[in-house]
C-alpha atoms as one frame of an Amber mdcrd trajectory, in Angstrom:
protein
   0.104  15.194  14.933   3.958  13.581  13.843   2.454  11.561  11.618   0.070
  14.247   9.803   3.215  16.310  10.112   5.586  13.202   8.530   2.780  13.324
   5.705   2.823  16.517   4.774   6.629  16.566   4.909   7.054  13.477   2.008
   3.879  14.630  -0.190   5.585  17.700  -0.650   8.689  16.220  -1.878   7.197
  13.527  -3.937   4.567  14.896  -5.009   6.379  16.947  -7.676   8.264  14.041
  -8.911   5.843  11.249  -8.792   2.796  11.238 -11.161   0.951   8.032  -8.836
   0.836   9.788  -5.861  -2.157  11.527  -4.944  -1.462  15.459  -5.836  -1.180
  17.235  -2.397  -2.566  20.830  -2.600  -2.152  22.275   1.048  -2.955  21.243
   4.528  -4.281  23.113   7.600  -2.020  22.401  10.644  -3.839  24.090  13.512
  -5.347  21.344  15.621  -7.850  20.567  16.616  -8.925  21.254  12.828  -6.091
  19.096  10.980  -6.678  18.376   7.258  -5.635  17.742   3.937  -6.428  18.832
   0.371  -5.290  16.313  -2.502  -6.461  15.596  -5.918 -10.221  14.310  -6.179
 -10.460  10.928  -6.653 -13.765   9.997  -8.357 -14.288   6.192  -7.509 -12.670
   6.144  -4.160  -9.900   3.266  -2.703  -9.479   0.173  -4.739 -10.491  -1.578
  -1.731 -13.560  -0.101  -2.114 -13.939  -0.667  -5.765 -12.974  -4.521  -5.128
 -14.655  -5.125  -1.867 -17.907  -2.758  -1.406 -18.825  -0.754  -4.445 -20.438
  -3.616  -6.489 -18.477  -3.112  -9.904 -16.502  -6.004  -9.839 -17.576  -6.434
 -13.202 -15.932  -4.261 -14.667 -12.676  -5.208 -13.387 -11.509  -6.818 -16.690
  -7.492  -8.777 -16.547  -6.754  -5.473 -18.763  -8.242  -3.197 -16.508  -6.548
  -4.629 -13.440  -3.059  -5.330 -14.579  -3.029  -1.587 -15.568  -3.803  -0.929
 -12.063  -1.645  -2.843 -10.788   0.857  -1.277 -13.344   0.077   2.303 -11.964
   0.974   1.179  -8.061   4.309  -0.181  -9.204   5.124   2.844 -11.111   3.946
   4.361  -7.804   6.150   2.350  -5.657   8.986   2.259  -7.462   9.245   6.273
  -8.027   8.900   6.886  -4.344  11.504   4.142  -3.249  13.783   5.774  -5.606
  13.378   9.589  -3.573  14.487   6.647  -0.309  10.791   6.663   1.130   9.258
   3.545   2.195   5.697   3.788   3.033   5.014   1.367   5.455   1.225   1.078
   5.065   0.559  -0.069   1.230  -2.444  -1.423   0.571  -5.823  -1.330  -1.220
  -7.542   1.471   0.772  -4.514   3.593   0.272  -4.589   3.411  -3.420  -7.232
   5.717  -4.930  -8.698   5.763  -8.229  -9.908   8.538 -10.805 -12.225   8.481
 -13.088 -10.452   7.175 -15.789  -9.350   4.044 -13.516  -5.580   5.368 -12.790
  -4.509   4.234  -9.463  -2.278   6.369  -6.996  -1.092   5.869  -3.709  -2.324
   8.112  -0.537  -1.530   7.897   3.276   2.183   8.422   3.880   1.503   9.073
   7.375   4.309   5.984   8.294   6.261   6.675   6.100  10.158   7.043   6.763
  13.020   8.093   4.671  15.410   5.410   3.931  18.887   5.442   5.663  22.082
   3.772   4.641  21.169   1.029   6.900  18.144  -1.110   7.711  15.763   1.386
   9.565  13.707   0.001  12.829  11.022   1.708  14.291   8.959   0.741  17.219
   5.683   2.101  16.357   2.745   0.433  15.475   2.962   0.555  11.009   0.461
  -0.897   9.127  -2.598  -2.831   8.509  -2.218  -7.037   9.518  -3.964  -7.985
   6.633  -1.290  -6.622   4.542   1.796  -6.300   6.937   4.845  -7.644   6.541
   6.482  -9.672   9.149   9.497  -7.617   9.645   7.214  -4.710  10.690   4.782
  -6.657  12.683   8.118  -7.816  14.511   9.170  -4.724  15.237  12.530  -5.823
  13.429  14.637  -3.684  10.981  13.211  -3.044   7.143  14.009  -1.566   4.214
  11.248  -1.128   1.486  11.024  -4.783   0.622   8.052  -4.300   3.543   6.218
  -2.733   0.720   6.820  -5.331  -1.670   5.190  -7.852   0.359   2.253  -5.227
   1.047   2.312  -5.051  -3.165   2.042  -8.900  -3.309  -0.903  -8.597  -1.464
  -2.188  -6.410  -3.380  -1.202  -8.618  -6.051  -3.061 -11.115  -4.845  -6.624
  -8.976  -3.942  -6.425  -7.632  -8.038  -5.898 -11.520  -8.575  -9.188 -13.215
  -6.475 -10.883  -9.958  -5.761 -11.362 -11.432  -2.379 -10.444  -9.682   1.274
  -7.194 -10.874   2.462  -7.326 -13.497   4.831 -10.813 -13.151   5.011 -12.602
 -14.553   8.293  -9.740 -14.286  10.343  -9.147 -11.818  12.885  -6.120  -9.624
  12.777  -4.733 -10.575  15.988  -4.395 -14.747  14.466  -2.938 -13.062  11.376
  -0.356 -11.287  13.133   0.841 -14.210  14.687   0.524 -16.697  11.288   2.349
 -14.240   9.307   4.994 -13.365  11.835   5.493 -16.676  13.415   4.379 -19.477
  11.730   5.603 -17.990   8.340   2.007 -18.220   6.828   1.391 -16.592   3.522
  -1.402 -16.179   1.490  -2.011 -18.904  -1.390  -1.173 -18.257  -4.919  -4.155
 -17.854  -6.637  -4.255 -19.126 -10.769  -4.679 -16.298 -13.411  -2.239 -14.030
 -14.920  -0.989 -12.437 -12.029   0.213 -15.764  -9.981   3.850 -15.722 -11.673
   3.926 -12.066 -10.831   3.011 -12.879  -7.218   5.109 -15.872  -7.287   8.392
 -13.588  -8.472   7.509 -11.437  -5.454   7.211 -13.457  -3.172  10.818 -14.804
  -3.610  12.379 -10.945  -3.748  10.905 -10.803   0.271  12.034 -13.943   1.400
């Protein structure tokens, strides 16, 4: 219920400002029958176009680089209101019908503070994590921009992240054995390269 609550909270402030994020309409807060209404849509997450729906072919460079260009729009709008999301990734960006991209699920989100923030809750997805929040440590939103080099990198291969591994080994690569993923060739590996240096 605090997170749905924490969601509904930041959509309604972003969502007037931001173009990618996913229009929030109204919400019913009456358990046990808690829901949302957004924006339709059409073709789902990106993780499902990539990973399940069977169009990879018509993820052109073009068409994916303006993807990607939508989620950075995305991202950088809402880190300029002080929100970091905490849970970016390719299931929480969903697509329309003419293949615009915008980011869903602020339910971890926090507000920014002056200061590095640290929550102890459980944030994020392994796959996509980064190590500060698996830690538990302090973050700022450079925790998204390692979630956005994943992303980065999934647009790039159109493979699963770390693919074959369970989360739990991933966890403890990523936060303590400093494993990242490799830089795939293509046009987006100097993009992935240049954010890869802004986390570490």
């Amino acid at each position: 219920m605090e997170d749905f609550c924490n969601e509904i909270s930041i959509l309604r402030q972003v969502v007037i400002h931001v173009f990618a994020v996913v229009l929030f309409l109204g919400a019913c807060t009456k358990p046990p029958r808690l829901s949302m209404i957004t924006e339709y849509m059409e073709l789902g997450s990106l993780y499902y176009l990539i990973h399940m729906s069977g169009q990879k072919k018509k993820l052109s460079w073009h068409r994916r680089l303006r993807m990607l260009r939508d989620i950075c729009r995305g991202l950088m709008c809402i880190h300029r209101m002080k929100v970091v999301h905490r849970d970016l990734k390719s299931a929480n960006c969903l697509v329309d019908k003419h293949w615009t991209v915008k980011i869903c699920d602020f339910g971890l989100s926090r507000i920014m503070t002056d200061e590095n923030m640290k929550d102890t809750s459980s944030a994020g997805t392994p796959e996509w994590m980064a190590p500060e929040l698996i830690r538990q440590e302090p973050f700022t939103e450079k925790c998204d921009i390692f979630s956005l080099g994943v992303i980065m990198w999934e647009l790039s291969t159109l493979r699963k992240p770390w693919e074959g591994v369970p989360p739990e080994k991933v966890i403890f690569a990523v936060a303590h054995e400093r494993s990242r993923l490799e830089i795939p060739d293509g046009p987006l590996s100097k993009l992935i390269a240049v954010t890869s240096m802004y986390v570490s």
